[in-house]
N, C-alpha and C positions, 0 to 999 in steps of 0.2 A: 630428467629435468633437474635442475640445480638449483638449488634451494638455501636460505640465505635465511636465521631467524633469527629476529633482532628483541631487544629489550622493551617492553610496557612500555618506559617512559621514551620511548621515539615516538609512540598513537598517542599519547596524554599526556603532554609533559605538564602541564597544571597540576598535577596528580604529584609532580616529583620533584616538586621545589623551584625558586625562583631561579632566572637566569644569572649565571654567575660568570666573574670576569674574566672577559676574555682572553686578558693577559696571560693568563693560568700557561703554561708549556704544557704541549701533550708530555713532552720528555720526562714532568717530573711525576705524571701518572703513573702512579704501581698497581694500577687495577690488571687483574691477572685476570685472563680467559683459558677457556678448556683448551687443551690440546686438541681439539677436533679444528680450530678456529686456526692455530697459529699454523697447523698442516696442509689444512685444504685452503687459504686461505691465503695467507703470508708466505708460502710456498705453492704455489698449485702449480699440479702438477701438468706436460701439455695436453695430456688428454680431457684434461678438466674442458678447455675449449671448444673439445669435440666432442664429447659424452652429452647425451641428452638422458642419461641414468642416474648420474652422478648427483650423491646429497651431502648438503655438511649442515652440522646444527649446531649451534651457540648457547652454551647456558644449560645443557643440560643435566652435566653433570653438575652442576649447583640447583636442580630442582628448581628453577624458574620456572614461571609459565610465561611461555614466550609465541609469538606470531610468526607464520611465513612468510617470505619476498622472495618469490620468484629469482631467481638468478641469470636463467638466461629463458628467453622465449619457447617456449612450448611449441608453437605454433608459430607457421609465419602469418604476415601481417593480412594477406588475402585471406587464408581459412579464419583465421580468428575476426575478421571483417564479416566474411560467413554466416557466421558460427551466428555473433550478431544478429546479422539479417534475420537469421533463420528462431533466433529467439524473439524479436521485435515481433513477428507477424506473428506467432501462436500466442507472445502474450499480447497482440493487439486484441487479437482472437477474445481471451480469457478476460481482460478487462472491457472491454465494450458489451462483451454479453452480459453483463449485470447491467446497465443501462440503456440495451435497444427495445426494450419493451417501454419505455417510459412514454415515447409519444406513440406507440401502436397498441399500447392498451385499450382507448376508447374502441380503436376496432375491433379490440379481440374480444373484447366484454359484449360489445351489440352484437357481435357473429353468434357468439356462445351464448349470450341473454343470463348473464353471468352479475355477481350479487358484488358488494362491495368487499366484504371479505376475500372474496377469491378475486378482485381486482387487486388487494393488498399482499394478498400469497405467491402472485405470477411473479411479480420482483425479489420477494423476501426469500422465496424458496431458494434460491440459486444463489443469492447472497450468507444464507443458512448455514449451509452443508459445506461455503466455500469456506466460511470460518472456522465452521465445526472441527473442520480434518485437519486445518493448519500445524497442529502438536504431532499429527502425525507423520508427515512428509519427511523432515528433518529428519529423523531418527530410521525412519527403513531405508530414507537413500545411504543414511552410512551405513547400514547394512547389507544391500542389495545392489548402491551405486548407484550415481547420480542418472546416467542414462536410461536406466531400468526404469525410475520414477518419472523420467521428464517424459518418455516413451510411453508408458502405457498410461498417464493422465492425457496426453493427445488425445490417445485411441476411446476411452472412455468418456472424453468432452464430446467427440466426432460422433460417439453413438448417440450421447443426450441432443447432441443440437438436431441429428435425424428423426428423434422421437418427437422434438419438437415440434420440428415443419410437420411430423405425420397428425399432428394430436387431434383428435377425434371430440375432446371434449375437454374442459376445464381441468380435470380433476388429472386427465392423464399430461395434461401442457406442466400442468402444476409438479407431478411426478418428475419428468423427462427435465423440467426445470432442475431440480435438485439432482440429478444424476448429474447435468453441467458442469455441476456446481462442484462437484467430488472433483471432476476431473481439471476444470478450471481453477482449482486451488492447487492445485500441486503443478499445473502451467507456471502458474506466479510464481510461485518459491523456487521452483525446480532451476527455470532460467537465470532469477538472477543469482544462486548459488553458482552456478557452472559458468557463468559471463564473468564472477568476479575471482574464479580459481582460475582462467586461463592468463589472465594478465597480473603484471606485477600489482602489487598495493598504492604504488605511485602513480601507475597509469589507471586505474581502477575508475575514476572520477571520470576521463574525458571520454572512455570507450562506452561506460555504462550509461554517459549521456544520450545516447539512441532508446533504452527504455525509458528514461523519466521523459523523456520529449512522448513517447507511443504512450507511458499509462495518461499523460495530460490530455496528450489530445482524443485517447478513447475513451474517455469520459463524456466529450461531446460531440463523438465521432457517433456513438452509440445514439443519439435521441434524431439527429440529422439521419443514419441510414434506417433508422426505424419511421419515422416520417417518412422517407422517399416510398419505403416496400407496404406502407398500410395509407399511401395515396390512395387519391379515390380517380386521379384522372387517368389512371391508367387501369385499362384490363387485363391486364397480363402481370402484374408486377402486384403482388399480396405480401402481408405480413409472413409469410411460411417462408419466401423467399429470402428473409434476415437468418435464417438458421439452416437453410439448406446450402446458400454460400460457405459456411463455415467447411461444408467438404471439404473443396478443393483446397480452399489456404490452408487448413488444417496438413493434406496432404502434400501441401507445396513446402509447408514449415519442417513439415518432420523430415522429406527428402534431406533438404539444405542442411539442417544440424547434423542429419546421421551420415553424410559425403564429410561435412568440416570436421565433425568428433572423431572419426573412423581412427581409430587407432591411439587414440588419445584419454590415456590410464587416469582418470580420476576418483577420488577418494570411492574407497570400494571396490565389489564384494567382499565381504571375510569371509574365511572360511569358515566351514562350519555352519553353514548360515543359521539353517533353522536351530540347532543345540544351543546356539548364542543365542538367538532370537527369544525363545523359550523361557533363558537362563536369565536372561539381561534386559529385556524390555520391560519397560515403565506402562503396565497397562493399569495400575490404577488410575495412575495419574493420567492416563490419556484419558479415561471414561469420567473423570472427575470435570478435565477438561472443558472435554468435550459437551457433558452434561450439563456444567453450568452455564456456558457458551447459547447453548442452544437454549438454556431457557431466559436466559436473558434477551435471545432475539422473539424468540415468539413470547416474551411477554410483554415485550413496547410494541412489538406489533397485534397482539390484542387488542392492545390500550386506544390504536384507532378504530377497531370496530366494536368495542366495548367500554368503556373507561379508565381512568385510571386507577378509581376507589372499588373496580371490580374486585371482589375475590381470586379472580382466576388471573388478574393481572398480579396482583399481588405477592400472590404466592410463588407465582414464576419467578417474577426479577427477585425477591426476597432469597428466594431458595436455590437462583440460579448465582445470586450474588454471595451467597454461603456457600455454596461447590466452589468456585472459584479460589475462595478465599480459604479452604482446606486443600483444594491443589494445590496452593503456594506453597503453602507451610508442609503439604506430603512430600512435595519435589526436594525444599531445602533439605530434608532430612531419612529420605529414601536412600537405600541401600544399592539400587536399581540403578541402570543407566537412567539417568533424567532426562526427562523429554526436552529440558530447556534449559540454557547452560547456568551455574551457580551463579555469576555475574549478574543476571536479568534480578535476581531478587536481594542480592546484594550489595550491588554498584549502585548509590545515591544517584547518580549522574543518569544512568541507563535507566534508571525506572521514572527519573522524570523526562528523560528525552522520549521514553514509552509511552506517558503521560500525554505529552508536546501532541506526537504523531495521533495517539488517539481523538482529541481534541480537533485537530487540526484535520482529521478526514468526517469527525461529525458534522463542522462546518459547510465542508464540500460537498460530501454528496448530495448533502439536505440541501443544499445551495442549486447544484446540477441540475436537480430531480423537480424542484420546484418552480428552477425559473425557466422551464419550457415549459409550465403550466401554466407560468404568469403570461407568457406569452400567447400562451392558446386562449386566455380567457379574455385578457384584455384586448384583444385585437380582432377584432367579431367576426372579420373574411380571411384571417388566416387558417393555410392549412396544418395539416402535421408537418412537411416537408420544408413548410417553410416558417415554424416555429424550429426547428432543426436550423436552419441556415442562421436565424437571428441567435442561436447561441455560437456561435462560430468566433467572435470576439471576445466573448469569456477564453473559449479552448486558446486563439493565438495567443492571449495573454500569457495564460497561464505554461505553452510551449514557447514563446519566445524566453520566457525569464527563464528555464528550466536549462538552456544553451547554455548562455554566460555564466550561470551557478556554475555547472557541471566543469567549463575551463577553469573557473575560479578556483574551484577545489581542486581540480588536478595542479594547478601549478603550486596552491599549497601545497600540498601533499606532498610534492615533488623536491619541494628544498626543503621541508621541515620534517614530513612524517608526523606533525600534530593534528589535534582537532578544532583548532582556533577557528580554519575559514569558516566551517560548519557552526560552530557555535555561532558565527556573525553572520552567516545567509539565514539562520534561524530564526535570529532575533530581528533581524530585519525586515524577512518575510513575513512575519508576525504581526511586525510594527503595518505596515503596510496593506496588508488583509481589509482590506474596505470593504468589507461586507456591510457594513454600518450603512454605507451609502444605497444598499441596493434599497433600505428603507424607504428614499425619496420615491420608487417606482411607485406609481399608482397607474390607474385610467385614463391621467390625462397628461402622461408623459409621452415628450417627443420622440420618435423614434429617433433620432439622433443621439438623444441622451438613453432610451434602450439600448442600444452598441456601446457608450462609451462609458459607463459605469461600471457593468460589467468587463469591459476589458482591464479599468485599473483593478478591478477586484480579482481578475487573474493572474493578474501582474505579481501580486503579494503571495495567492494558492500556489503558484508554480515554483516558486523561490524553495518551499515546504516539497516537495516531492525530490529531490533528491539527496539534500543533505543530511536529514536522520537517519536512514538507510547507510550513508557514508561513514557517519560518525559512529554508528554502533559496533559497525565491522573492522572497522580500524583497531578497538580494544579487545576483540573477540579472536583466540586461537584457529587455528586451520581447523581441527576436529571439533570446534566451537559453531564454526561458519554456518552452517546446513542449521543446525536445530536452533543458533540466534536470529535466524534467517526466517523460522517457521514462525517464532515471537514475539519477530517484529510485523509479521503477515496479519498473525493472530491479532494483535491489537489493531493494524490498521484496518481490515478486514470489520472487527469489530466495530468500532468506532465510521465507518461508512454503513453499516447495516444501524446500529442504533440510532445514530444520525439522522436517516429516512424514518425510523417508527415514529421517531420523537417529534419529527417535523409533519408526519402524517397526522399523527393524534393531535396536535395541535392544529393543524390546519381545521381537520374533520369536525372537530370540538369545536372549532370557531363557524364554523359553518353551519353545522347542528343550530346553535345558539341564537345566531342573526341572522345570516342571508335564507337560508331553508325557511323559516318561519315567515319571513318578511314576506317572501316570493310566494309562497303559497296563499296567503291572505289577498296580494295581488292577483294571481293564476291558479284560481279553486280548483281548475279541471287538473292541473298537475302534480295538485298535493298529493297524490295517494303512491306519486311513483318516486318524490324528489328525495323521500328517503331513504329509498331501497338503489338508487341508480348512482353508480360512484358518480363523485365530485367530477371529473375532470370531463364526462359528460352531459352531465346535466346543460348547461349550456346548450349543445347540440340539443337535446332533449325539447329545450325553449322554441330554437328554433325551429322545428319540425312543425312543434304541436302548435302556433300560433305566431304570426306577423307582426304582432303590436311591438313598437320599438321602444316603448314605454316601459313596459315588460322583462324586454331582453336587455335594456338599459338598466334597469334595478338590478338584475342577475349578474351583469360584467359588471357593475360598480361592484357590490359587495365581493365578487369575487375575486376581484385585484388587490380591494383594498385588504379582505384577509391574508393572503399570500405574505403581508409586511410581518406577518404574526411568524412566520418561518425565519425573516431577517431577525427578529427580532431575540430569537431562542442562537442563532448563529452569532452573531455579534459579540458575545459574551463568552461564547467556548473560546476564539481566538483569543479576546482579551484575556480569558483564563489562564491560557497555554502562555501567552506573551508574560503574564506575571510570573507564573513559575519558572521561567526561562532567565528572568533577570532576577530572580531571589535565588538562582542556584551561581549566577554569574558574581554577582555578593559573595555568598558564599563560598566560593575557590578564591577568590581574590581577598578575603578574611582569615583561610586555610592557609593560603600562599605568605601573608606577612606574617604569620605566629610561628609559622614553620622554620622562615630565616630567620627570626627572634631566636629561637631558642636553640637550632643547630644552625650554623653557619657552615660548620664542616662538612654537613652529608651534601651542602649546595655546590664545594670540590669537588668531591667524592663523583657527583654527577656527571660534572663537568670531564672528568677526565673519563670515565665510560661512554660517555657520549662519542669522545672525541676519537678513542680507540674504536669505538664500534662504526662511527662514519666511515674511518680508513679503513675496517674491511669491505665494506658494503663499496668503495671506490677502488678497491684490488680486485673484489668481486664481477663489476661491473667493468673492470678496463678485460678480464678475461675473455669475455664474452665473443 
């Protein structure tokens, strides 16, 4: 495959100074390139046309750190359409299951006679372990190779989701949960590493458009097919069946990728494996990681079934928040291959666009998760299936935007090599994020305006799922890709698990507080169970145990109206993200006039490498 590696400033020009005039002649450019450039290059030779071996690289004998571009296709246009396919439906796979228990919870908790706690663990488990292992994935597949890791997280998800359907009892659902979870994190990372080495860096945006359209809509893909499989009007069709389907697409996904990859060399194995592996891997820092990761999730998710001023809450986020923050500072200064590349902790830009993406998925999920409970509670005769269907205008939204983003940036991308469109689908997705408005939902909202609220509020979430992913990769090297890939997972991954504790505890807190008490003072006979029975029950619980409408009317008011207490912690993360996104937009554009103040010459200097390295990358491409 032929391979093409161009200059930092083609992904960033912001970074390199203002645009300079045009007038400039390439001709009176003296900027010199390696001889690797002016040979394969400005002489190529005919085989260059026909070799799918053949590499040339730019810059490096000057020690640059430089990026790949593809040179001629890997692949033809069917298998990498494949290939595709074949990634779309395992990570449909992998994202959906962290959200198909959301509306078959209440069934699984009444089957099992199961406590609030282990209603909070059936979700979080699986969201857990999916973040937990994120540091890891990146780094064994350049060790081992990307197919090795995308293949055996299949196999490992395919056995958790059997466990699932088999589970006997809470504790073991809960277990076979987090096995998923191992396996469905390295689904995520694994696919879009290997979706974004087959295609050039200019096509990268419109092809990868099939995963950001699949992670949108399995977010509400997931509480719709978990509502059809824990209906109650069918006898044949049970919650076990949301995890026993996972076989066959499981086995249908991995067919398609291992027929389109078959023969197709990407980064990895090395030799040596295990002596490298031994010599060179970062396991401090994975267990640093990973350790504070994981106490940071199980201690928001405490904090709903205990408090926040607990001890045992405290100590977790506190100490999960100090792991962390000694992984950073091990990573910068470890000796070790780093689990995460130097950029992540020292590019201004990358650690606020980290920031962005984190933010911007605590929003969301707590957004997902919630508002098919607002729907279960406020609508007295709906079921699971069809609190699933009324979220289906949130998912269009949030996939129709995620299309035009995805052309948007390919056609940047395409004439400039910058990250302008991203920064502007970012900022604008941002802008637009109307979470604000799901506030108005109450009790005595139309369903009319239940559909059309949430759809603008998707409109804004979906704009946010493809561009940070874009932007990040475009400044990140070929042996960068895999492990900047694992931390950007890492964060968002995070930031959708904290997201749901924080929206949990709050919700449950509000609950505690005022409807729980209210209700029981009205219905003596049910106070002794409305503590002990999750939230998203109780309701149900109402109605079983007594007819009064009086009753069951106090329980759906207070509980719609607490549900605003989840907009209301949402609303602010976006606004948060939107301001550090235009205080970083400040400041490049503060960076960029001091710069041409004080040298005018390095903004030639640009100018003519630019201009030289365009005309290979179009000798390159007329080769082809």
């Amino acid at each position: 495959m032929l391979h093409l590696l161009r200059w930092p400033s083609l992904s960033a020009t912001s970074d390199d100074g203002p645009p300079c005039d045009s007038s400039l002649s390439d001709d009176k450019c003296e900027t010199t390139f390696p001889s690797s450039v002016s040979s394969s290059a400005t002489h190529l030779p005919e085989a260059a046309t026909k070799s799918q071996t053949l590499t040339c690289f730019v810059g490096d004998e000057a020690g640059i750190s430089l990026d790949g571009i593809p040179c001629s296709r890997p692949l033809t246009t069917p298998r990498v359409l494949a290939a595709h396919i074949g990634a779309a439906l395992t990570l449909f796979l992998a994202t959906t299951d962290a959200t198909i228990v959301s509306t078959s919870l209440p069934t699984i908790i009444r089957e099992f006679d199961g406590s609030h706690s282990e209603y909070t663990w059936i979700g979080v488990a699986y969201l857990l372990t999916q973040t937990a292992c994120q540091p890891l994935y990146g780094r064994i597949s350049d060790l081992t190779g990307r197919k090795c890791v995308l293949f055996s997280s299949i196999l490992i998800f395919a056995l958790g989701s059997l466990l699932c359907g088999a589970a006997r009892d809470l504790k073991w659902l809960i277990a076979a949960r987090a096995l998923s979870g191992i396996g469905g994190g390295g689904i995520v990372s694994s696919v879009w590493v290997i979706t974004s080495e087959l295609v050039e860096v200019a096509n990268r945006a419109k092809w990868s458009q099939a995963l950001s359209v699949t992670w949108s809509c399995s977010a509400i893909a997931g509480p719709l097919l978990g509502g059809l499989f824990s209906s109650q009007h069918s006898s044949f069709l049970s919650w076990r069946w949301a995890f026993y389907l996972n076989l066959p697409i499981c086995l249908m996904g991995a067919l398609v990728l291992a027929l389109s990859l078959n023969g197709v060399q990407l980064e990895g194995p090395k030799s040596a494996f295990w002596k490298d592996f031994l010599r060179k891997f970062d396991f401090v820092g994975l267990l640093l990681f990973m350790g504070g990761t994981s106490c940071i999730i199980v201690g928001f998710s405490f904090a709903s079934a205990l408090s926040w001023t607990a001890p045992l809450t405290l100590t977790l986020v506190i100490g999960g928040t100090g792991l962390l923050i000694s992984a950073g500072v091990y990573e910068v200064r470890t000796t070790r291959d780093a689990l995460f590349p130097q950029a992540i902790f020292s590019n201004f830009n990358i650690i606020i666009l980290l920031a962005v993406s984190l933010l911007h998925n605590v929003a969301f999920n707590a957004g997902t998760f919630y508002l098919a409970l607002y729907y279960q509670t406020v609508n007295a005769s709906i079921s699971n299936l069809r609190a699933g269907v009324m979220l289906l205008p949130y998912s269009l939204g949030s996939s129709l935007a995620s299309i035009p983003v995805a052309w948007f940036l390919g056609a940047i991308q395409g004439r400039t090599h910058n990250t302008f469109g991203q920064k502007w689908v970012i900022s604008t997705g941002l802008f637009i994020s109307t979470v604000a408005l799901l506030w108005l939902l109450d009790e005595n909202t139309r369903i009319i305006m239940q559909s059309f609220l949430p759809l603008l509020c998707g409109f804004g979430i979906g704009m946010l799922f493809h561009a940070p992913y874009q932007a990040l990769t475009s400044v990140l090297s070929p042996k960068e890709l895999a492990a900047g890939t694992g931390a950007f997972f890492l964060v968002r991954f995070t930031g959708a698990t904290v997201g749901l504790s924080i929206a949990g505890a709050i919700y449950q807190s509000s609950i505690s507080r005022q409807v729980l008490h209210g209700a029981s003072l009205a219905y003596p006979s049910a106070s002794t169970s409305l503590g002990q029975v999750p939230i998203a029950i109780t309701v149900s619980a109402f109605r079983v145990g007594d007819s009064q409408d009086t009753v069951l009317s106090l329980v759906i008011l207070n509980f719609g109206s607490r549900v605003q207490d989840v907009w209301t912690m949402c609303a602010p993360c976006l606004g948060g993200a939107l301001l550090v996104r235009q205080i970083v937009i400040l400041h490049e554009y503060w960076a960029l006039t001091s710069r041409s103040r004080s040298s005018p010459s390095s903004c030639a200097r640009h100018h003519c490498q630019r201009q030289q390295l365009l005309k290979v990358q179009r000798r390159l491409s007329d080769a082809k």
